[in-house]
Structures are given as C-alpha cells and as structure tokens.
TORNU-320589 format. One record per atom (N, C-alpha, C): residue number from 1; residue in three letters; atom name; x, y, z. Coordinates in steps of 0.2 Angstrom, whole numbers. Example, Ala and Ser with C-alpha at 12.3 -4.5 7.8 and 13.67 -1.06 7.14 Angstrom:
// residues 2
SITE     k     r    a       X       Y       Z
SITE     1   ALA    N      66     -28      39
SITE     1   ALA   CA      62     -22      39
SITE     1   ALA    C      66     -16      39
SITE     2   SER    N      64     -11      35
SITE     2   SER   CA      68      -5      36
SITE     2   SER    C      64       0      39
END
This chain:
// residues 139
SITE     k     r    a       X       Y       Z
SITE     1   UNK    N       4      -6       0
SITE     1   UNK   CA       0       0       0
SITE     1   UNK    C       4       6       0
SITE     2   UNK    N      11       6       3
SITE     2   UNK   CA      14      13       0
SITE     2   UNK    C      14      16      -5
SITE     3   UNK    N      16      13      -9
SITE     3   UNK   CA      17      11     -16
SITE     3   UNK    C      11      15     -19
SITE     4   UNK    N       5      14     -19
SITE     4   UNK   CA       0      17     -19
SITE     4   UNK    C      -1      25     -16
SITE     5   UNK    N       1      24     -10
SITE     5   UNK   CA      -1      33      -7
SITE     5   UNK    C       3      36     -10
SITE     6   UNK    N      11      33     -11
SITE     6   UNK   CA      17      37     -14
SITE     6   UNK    C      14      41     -23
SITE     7   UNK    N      10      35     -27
SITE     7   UNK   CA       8      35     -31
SITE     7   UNK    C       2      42     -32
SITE     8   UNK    N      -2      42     -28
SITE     8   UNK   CA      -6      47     -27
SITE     8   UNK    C      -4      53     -26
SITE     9   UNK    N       4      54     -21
SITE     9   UNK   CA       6      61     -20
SITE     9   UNK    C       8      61     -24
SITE    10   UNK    N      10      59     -32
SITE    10   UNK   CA      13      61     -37
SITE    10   UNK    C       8      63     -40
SITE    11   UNK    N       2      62     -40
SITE    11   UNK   CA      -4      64     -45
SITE    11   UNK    C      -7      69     -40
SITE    12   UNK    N      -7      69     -35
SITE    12   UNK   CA      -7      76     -32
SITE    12   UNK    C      -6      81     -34
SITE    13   UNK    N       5      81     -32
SITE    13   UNK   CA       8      86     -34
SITE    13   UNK    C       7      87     -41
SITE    14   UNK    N       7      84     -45
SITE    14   UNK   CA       7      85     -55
SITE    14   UNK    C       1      90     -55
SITE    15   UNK    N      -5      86     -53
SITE    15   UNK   CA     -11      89     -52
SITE    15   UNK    C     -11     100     -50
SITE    16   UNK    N      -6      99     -45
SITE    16   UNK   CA      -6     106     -40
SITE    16   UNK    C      -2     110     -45
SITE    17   UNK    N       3     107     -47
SITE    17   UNK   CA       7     111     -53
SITE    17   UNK    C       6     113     -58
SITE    18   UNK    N       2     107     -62
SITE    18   UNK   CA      -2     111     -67
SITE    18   UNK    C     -10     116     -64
SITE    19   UNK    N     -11     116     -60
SITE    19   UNK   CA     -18     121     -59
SITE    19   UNK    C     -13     128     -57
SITE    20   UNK    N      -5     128     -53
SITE    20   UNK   CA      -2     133     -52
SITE    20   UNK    C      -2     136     -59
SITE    21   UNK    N       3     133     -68
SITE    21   UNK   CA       5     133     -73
SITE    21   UNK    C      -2     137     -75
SITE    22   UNK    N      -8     134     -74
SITE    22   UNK   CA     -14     137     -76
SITE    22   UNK    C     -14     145     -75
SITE    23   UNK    N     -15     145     -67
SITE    23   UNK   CA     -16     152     -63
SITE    23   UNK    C     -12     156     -67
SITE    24   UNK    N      -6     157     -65
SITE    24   UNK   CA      -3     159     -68
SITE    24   UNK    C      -2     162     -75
SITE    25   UNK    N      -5     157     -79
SITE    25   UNK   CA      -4     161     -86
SITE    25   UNK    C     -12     162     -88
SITE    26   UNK    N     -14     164     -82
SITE    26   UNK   CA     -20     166     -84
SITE    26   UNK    C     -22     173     -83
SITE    27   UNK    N     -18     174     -76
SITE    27   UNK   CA     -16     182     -74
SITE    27   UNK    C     -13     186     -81
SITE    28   UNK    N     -18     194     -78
SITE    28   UNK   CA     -16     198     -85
SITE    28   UNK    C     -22     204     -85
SITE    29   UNK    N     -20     206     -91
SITE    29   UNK   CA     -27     214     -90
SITE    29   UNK    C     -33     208     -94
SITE    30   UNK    N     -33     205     -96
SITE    30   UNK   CA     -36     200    -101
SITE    30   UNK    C     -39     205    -108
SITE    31   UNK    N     -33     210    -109
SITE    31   UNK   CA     -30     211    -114
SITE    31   UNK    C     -27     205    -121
SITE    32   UNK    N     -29     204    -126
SITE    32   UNK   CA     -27     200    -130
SITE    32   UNK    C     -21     201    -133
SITE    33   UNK    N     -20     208    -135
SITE    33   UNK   CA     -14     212    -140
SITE    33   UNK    C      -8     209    -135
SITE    34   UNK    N      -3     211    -141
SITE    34   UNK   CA       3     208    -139
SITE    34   UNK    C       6     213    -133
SITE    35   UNK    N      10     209    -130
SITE    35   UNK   CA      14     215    -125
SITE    35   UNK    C      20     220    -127
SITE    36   UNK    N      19     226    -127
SITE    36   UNK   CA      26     232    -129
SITE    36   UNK    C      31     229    -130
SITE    37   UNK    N      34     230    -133
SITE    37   UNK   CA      42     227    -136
SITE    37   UNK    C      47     230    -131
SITE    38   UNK    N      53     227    -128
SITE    38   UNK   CA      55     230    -125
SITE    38   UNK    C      61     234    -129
SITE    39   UNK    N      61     242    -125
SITE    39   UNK   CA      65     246    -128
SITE    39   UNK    C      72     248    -125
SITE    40   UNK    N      78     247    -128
SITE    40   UNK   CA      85     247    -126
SITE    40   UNK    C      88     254    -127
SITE    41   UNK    N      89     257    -123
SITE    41   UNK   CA      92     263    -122
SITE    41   UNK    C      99     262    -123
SITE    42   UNK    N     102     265    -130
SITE    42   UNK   CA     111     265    -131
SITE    42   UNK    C     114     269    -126
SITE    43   UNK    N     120     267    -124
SITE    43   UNK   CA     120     269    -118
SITE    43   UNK    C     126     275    -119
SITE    44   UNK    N     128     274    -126
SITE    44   UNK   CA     132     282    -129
SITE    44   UNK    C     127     290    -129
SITE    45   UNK    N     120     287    -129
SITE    45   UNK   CA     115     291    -132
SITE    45   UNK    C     115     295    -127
SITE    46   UNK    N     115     291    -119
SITE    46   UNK   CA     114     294    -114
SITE    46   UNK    C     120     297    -109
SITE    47   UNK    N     126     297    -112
SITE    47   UNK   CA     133     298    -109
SITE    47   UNK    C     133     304    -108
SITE    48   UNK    N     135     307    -104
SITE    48   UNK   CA     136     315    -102
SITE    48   UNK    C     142     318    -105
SITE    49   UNK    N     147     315    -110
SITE    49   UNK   CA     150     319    -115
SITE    49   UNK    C     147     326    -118
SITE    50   UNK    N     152     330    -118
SITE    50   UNK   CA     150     335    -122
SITE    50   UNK    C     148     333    -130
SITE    51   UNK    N     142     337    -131
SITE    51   UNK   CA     142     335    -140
SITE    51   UNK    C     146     339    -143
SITE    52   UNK    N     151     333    -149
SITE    52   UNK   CA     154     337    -153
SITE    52   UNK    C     152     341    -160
SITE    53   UNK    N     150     348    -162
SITE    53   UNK   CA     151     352    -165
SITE    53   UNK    C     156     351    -171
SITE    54   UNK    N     154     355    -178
SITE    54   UNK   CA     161     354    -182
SITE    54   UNK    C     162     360    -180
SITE    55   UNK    N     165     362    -181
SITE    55   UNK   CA     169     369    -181
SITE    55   UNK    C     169     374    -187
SITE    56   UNK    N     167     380    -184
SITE    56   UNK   CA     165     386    -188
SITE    56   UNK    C     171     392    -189
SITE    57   UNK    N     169     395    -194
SITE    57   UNK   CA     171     399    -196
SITE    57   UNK    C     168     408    -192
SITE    58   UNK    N     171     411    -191
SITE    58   UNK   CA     169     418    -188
SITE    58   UNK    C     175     424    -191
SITE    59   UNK    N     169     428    -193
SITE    59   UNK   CA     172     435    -197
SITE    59   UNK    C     174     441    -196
SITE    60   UNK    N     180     444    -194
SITE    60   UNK   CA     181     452    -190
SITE    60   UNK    C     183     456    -197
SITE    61   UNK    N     178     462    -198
SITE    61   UNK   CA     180     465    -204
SITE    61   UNK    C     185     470    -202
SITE    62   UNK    N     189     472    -206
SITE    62   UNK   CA     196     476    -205
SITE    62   UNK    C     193     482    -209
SITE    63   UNK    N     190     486    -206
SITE    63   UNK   CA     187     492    -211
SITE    63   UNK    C     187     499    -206
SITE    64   UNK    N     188     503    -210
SITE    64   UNK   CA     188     510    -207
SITE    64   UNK    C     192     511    -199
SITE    65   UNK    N     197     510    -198
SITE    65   UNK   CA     201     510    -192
SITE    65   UNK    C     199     505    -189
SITE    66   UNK    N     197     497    -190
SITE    66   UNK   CA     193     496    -185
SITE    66   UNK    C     192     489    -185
SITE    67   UNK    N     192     484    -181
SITE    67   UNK   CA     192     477    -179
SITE    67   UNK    C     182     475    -177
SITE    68   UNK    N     179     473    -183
SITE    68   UNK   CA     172     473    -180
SITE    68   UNK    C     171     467    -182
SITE    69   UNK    N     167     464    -176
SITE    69   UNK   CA     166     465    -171
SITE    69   UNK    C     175     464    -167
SITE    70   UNK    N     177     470    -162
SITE    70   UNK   CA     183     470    -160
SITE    70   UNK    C     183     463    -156
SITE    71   UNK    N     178     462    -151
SITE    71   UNK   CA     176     459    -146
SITE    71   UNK    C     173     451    -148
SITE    72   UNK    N     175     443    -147
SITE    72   UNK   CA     172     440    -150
SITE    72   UNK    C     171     433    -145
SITE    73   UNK    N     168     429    -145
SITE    73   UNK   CA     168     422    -143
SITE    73   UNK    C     167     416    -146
SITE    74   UNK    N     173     412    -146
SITE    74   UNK   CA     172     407    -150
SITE    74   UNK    C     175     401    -147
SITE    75   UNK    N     171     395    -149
SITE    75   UNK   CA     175     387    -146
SITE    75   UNK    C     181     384    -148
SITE    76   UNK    N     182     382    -145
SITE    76   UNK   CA     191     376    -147
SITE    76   UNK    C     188     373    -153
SITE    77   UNK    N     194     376    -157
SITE    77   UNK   CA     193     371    -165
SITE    77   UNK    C     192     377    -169
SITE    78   UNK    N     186     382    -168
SITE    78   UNK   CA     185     385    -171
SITE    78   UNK    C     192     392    -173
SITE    79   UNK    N     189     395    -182
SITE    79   UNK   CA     194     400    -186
SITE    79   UNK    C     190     405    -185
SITE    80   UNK    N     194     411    -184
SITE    80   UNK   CA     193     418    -185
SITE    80   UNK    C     196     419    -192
SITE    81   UNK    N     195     423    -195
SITE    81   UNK   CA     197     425    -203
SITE    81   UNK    C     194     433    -204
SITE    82   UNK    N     198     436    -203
SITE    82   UNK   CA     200     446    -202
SITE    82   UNK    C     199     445    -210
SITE    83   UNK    N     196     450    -213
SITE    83   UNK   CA     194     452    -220
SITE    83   UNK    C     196     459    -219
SITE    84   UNK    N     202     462    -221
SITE    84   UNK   CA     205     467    -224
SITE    84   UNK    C     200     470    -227
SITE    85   UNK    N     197     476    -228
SITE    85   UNK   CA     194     480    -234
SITE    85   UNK    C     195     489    -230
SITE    86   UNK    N     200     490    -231
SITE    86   UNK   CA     201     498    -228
SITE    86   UNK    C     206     498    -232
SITE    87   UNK    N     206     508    -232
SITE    87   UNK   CA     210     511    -239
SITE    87   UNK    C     221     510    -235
SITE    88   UNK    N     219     508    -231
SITE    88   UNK   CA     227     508    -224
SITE    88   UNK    C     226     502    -225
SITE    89   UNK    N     234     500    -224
SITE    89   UNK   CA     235     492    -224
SITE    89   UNK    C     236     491    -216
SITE    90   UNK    N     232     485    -213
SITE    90   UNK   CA     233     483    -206
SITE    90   UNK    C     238     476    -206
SITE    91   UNK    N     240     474    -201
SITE    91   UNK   CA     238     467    -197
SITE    91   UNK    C     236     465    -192
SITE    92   UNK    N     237     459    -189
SITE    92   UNK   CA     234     455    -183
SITE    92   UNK    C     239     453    -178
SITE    93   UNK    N     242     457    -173
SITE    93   UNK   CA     248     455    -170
SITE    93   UNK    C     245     453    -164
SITE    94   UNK    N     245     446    -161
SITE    94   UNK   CA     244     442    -154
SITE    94   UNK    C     248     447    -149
SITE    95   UNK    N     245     448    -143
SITE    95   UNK   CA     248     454    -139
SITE    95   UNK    C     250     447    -131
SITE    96   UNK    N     256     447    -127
SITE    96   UNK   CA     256     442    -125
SITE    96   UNK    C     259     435    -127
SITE    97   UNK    N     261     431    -121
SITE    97   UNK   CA     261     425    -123
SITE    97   UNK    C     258     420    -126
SITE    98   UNK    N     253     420    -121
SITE    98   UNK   CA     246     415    -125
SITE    98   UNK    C     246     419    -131
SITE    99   UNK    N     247     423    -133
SITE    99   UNK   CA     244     426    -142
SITE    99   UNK    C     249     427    -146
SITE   100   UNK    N     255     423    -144
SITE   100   UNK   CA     261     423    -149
SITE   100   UNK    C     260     420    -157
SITE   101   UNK    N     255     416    -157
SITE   101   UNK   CA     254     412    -165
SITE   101   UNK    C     250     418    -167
SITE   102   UNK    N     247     421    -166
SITE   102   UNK   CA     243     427    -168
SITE   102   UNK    C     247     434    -174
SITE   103   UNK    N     249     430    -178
SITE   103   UNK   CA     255     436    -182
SITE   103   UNK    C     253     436    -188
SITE   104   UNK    N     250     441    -191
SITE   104   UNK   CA     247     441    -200
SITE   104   UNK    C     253     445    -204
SITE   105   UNK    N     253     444    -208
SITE   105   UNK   CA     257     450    -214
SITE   105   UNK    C     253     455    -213
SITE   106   UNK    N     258     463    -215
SITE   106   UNK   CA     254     467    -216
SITE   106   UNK    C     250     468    -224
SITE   107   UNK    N     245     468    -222
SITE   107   UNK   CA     237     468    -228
SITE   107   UNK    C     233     473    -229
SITE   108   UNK    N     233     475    -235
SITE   108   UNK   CA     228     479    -238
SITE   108   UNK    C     222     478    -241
SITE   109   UNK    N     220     472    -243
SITE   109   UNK   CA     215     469    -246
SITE   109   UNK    C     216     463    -245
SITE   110   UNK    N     211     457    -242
SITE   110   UNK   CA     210     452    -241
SITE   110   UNK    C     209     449    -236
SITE   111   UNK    N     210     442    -235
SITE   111   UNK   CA     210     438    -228
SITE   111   UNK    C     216     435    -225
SITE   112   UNK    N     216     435    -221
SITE   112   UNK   CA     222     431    -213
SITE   112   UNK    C     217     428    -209
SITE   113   UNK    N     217     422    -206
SITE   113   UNK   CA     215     417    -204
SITE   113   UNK    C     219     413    -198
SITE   114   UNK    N     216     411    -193
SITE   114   UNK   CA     218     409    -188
SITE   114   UNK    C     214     405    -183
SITE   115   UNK    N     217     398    -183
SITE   115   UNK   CA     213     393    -179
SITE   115   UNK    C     214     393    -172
SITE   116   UNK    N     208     395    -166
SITE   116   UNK   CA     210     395    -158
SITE   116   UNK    C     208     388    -157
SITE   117   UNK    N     212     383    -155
SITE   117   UNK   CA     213     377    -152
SITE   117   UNK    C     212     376    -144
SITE   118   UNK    N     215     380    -141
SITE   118   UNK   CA     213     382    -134
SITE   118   UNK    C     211     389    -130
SITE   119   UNK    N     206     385    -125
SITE   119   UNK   CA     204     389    -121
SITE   119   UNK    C     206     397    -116
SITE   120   UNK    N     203     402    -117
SITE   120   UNK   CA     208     407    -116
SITE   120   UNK    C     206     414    -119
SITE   121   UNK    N     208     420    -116
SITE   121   UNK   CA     207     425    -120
SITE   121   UNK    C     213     427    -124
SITE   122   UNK    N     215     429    -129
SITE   122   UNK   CA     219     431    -134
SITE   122   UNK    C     217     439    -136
SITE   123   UNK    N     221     443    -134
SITE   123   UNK   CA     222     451    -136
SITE   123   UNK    C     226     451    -142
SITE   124   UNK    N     223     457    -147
SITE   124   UNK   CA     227     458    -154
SITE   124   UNK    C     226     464    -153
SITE   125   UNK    N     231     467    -159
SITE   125   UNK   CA     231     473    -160
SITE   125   UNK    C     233     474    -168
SITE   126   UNK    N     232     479    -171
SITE   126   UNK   CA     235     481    -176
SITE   126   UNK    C     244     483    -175
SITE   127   UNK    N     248     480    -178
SITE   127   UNK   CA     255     485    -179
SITE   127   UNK    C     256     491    -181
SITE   128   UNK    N     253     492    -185
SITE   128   UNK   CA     254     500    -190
SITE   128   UNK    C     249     505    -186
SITE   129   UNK    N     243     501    -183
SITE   129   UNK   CA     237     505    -178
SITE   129   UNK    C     239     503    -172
SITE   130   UNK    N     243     506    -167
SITE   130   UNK   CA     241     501    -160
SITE   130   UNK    C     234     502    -157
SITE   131   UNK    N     230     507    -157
SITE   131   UNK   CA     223     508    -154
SITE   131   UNK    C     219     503    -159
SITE   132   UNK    N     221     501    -164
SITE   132   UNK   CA     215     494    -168
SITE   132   UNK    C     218     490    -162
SITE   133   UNK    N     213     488    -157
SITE   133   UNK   CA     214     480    -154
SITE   133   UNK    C     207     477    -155
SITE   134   UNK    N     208     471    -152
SITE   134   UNK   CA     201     466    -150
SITE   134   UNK    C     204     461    -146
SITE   135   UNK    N     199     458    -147
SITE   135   UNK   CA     199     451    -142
SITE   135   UNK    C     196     445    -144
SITE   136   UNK    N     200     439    -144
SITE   136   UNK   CA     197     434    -146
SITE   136   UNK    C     194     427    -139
SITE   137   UNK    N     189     427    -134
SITE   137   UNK   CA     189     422    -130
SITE   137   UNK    C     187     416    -133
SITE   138   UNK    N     192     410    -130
SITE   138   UNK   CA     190     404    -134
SITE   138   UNK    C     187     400    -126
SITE   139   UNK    N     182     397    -127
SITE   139   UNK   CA     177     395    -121
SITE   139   UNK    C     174     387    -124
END
C-alpha cells in the first residue's frame, strides 16, 4: 500500500502544478494584444560627453580703423578669418604669450585666418594702428 499513497502524492503534486502553470498564465489585464516590445536605451546616447560640434568659421571686418566686431567668442577648434577691406594696410599681432601664434602679414586687401585650439582670451592689435585692438575668448 505505499506504493499506492506514494503514487497518489505524485498525482497530487502533478495535479497542483499544473492548476499553479494554469493560474498563472491566466493572470493579466485580459487584454489580447501583444505585449510592448522591449526598448533598449544605447548607452552612448545617454553619456554625459560634451556633443561634438564641427567647427565654424567667424568673421572680423578690418574696415575704417577698425576690428568689427573687436570683441568676439568662440569654441576650441574654431577659425577667425579678419577680412582686410580699408583704404590703410593693417595686421593682426597676438599681444602676450598665450597670443604669440597670432601674427598676420601686413594687408591691404584680403584675408588672414587663424585657428584658436585652446581655451583662453587672446588680445590683438594692429602693428601699424596700436589703438586697432580686439579680443578673441575661446570657451
């Protein structure tokens, strides 16, 4: 007769199993539709890196005694590019250490160009005009 009751608590527990496997998948909103797809967030997308920008060009006109705009702000990476158009020939002389690469020919007509790679303020002046100054902040 063991044999027997042993036999029974198998048909029991099978029995309790599957009415648990039932319960269970029977839980739900008894909604039919499928369930929302799961969604993975890339984990670059959400990294606190600065975004990188390409790098711009910004334009100071050399006209009438004058650096305009004198005063300017621009990012690492970015060119300034002085456009010459006065009837007096200027240049662009870096004032300072930080502004030593800051050196244009003297120009009467045209452009000089110059890439701020690092952050910092950068004073110029004209050679020929010292009162022609400006400033360039790279932030």
């Amino acid at each position: 007769m063991p044999i027997v009751r042993h036999a029974k608590s198998a048909q029991v527990v099978t029995a309790l199993a599957l009415a648990a496997s039932l319960a269970l998948a029977g839980c739900g909103s008894g909604d039919d539709s499928a369930a929302p797809a799961t969604t993975t967030i890339d984990a670059a997308a959400t990294s606190t890196a600065p975004i990188e920008r390409p790098a711009t060009t910004v334009f100071v006109e050399v006209n009438d005694m004058t650096f305009s705009p004198a005063n300017l702000t621009v990012a690492p990476g970015d060119t300034v590019t002085w456009r010459f158009r006065d009837s007096a020939p200027h240049s662009v002389q870096g004032i300072g250490d930080r502004a030593m690469g800051i050196n244009s020919p003297i120009i009467d007509q045209g452009e000089w160009s110059y890439t701020f790679t690092s952050p910092g303020s950068y004073r110029y002046l004209c050679t020929l005009h010292p009162e022609m100054r400006g400033t360039v902040t790279v932030e």
